[in-house]
C-alpha positions in Angstrom: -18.8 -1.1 -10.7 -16.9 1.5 -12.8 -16.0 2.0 -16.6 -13.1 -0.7 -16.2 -14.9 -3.3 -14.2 -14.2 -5.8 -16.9 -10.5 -6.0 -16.8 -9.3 -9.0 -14.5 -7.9 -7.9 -11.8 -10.2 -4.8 -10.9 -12.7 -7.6 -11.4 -10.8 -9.8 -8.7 -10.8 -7.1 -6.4 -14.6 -6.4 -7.0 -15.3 -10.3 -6.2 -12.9 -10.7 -3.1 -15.3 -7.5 -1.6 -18.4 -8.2 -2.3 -17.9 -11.8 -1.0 -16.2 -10.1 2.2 -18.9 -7.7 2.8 -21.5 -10.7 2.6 -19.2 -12.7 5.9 -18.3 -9.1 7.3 -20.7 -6.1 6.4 -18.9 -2.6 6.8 -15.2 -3.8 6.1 -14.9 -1.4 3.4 -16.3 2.2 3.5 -18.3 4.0 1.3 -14.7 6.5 0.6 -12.9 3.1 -0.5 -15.7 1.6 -2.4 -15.8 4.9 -4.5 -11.9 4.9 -5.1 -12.6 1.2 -6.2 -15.0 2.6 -8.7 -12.3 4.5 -10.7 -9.8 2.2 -10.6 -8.8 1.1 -14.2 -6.6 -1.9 -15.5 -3.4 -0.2 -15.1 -4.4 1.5 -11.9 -5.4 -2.0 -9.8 -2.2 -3.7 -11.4 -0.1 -0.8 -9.7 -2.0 -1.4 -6.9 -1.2 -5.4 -6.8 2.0 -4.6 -7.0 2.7 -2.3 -4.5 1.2 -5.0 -2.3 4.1 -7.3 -2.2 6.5 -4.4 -0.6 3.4 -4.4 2.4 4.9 -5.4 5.1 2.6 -5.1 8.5 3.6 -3.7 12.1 1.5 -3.6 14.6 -0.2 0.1 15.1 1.5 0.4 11.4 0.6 -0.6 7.8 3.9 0.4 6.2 5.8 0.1 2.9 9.7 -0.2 3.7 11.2 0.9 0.7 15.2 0.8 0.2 17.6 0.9 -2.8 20.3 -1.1 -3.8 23.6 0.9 -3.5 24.8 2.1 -7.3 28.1 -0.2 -8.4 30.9 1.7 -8.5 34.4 0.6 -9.1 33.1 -2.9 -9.0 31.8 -2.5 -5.2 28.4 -2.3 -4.5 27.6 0.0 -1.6 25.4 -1.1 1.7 21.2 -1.0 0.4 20.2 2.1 2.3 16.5 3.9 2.2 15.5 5.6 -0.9 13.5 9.4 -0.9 10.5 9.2 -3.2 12.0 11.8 -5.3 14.9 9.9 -6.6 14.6 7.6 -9.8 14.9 3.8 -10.5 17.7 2.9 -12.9 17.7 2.6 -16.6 19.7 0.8 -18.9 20.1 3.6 -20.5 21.2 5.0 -16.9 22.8 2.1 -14.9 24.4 4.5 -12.5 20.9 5.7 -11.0 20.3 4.1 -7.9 17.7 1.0 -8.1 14.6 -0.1 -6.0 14.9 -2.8 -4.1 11.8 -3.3 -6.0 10.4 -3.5 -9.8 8.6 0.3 -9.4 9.4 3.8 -10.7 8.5 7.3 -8.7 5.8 7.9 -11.0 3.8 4.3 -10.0 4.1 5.4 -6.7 2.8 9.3 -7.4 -0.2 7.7 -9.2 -1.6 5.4 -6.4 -0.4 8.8 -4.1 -2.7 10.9 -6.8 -5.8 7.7 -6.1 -5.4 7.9 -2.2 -4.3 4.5 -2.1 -0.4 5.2 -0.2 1.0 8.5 1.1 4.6 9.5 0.3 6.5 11.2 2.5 9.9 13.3 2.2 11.8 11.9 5.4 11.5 8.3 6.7 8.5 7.4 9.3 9.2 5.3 12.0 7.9 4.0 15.5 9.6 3.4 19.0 9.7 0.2 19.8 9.9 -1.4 23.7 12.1 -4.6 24.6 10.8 -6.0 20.8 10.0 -5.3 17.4 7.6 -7.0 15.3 7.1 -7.2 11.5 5.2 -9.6 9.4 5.1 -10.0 6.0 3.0 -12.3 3.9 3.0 -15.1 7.3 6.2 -14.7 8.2 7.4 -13.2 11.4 10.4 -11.3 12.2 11.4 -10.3 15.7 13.6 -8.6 17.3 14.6 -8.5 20.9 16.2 -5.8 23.2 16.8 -4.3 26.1 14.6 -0.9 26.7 13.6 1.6 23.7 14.4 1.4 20.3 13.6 3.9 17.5 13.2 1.7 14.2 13.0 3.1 10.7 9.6 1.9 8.9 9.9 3.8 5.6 9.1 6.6 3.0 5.2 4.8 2.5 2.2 3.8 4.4 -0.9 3.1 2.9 -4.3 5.4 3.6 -7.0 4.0 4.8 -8.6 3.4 1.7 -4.9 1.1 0.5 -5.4 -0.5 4.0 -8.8 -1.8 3.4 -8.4 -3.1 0.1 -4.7 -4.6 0.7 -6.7 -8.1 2.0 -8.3 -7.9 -1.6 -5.1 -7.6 -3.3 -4.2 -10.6 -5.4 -0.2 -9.7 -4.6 2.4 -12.5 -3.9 5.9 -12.2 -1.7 8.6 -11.0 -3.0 11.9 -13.4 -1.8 14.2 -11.1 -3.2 12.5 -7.7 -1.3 12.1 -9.9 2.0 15.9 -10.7 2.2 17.0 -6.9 1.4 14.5 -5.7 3.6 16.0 -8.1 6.3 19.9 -7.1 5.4 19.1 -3.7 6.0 17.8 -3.9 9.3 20.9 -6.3 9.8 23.6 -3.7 8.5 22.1 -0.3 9.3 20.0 -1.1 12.2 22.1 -3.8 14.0 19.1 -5.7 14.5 18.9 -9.2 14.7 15.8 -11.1 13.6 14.3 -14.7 14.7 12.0 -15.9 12.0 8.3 -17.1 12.7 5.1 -18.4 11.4 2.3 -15.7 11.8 -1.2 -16.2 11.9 -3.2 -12.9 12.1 -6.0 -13.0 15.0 -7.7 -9.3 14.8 -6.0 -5.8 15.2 -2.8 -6.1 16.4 -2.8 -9.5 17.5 -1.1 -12.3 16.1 -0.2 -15.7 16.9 3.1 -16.7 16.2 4.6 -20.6 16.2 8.2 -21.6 15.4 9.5 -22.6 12.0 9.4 -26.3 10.9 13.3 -26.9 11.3 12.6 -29.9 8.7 11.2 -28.2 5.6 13.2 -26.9 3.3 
């Protein structure tokens, strides 16, 4: 099971397979099983990570990743999408753009460099017809409109290895990502999203049923 098998959460990951292989034999190649075997404490905690920026679409498995604007003069700028290449703030730097989420270039290189997520140098996207569908961690967002409509999905999408072992993950949402991720789409897109619960079926299909208007 690897040099590092002991640490927690490579161990967690080792569990949540081989108890998914036992209800669903073949759900995780041979490729990502020997990717597993090198993972190493740091390495699967990267990995965890990553997976609370996963956001799901169908035909897609994509990371949307955007910055906040830098604050100048007291204004803060519109978030807009990051390139891979540029660098997360410092305090020793506060003028650097930030991630919308806690992760430097290097993180992301390193899972690149394991085959878990593929970097790209311009944004990927998909064309969308009459709606657009995005769900993240049970929650729905739709949008709905009239014809074609070319939406931005990112800078990141997971190989097929990261795609197979994202159910393992042991990652939790991110509130604060969700509701930049959202905005953007909002201010640069012009989109405008209803929010619903989302049950995964299989593939590409999920069932969706309206918010309880009560909670909360």
């Amino acid at each position: 099971m690897g040099q590092d098998c002991g640490d927690d959460e490579v161990q967690i990951i080792w569990a949540k397979i081989l108890a998914g292989e036992v209800s669903q034999p073949g759900r995780v190649s041979r490729k990502t099983l020997a990717i597993v075997k090198t993972l190493g404490k740091e390495d699967a905690h990267l990995f965890t990570k990553v997976c609370s920026y996963a956001w799901t679409v169908p035909k897609h498995s994509r990371l949307i990743l955007l910055r906040d604007g830098a604050v100048t003069k007291g204004e803060e700028n519109q978030p807009e999408l990051i390139k891979p290449n540029e660098v997360q703030a410092t305090p020793e730097d506060p003028e650097r753009p930030q991630w919308n989420m806690d992760m430097i270039y290097e993180e992301l290189a390193q899972l690149q460099y394991l085959g878990l997520i593929s970097l790209t140098d311009f944004p990927l996207g998909t064309t969308a017809t009459d709606r657009f569908l995005a769900c993240y961690f049970g929650r729905a967002f739709v949008s709905i409109f009239k014809g074609s409509f070319d939406v931005v999905l990112g800078f990141a999408n997971f190989t097929q290895a990261g795609s197979e072992l994202f159910p393992f993950s042991s990652a939790v949402p991110d509130e604060n990502y969700l509701q930049r991720t959202v905005e953007w789409y909002r201010s640069k897109q012009k989109m405008q999203f209803k929010e619903f619960k989302a049950t995964h079926v299989e593939g590409d299909t999920w069932n969706l049923s309206p918010l309880d208007e009560n909670a909360g």
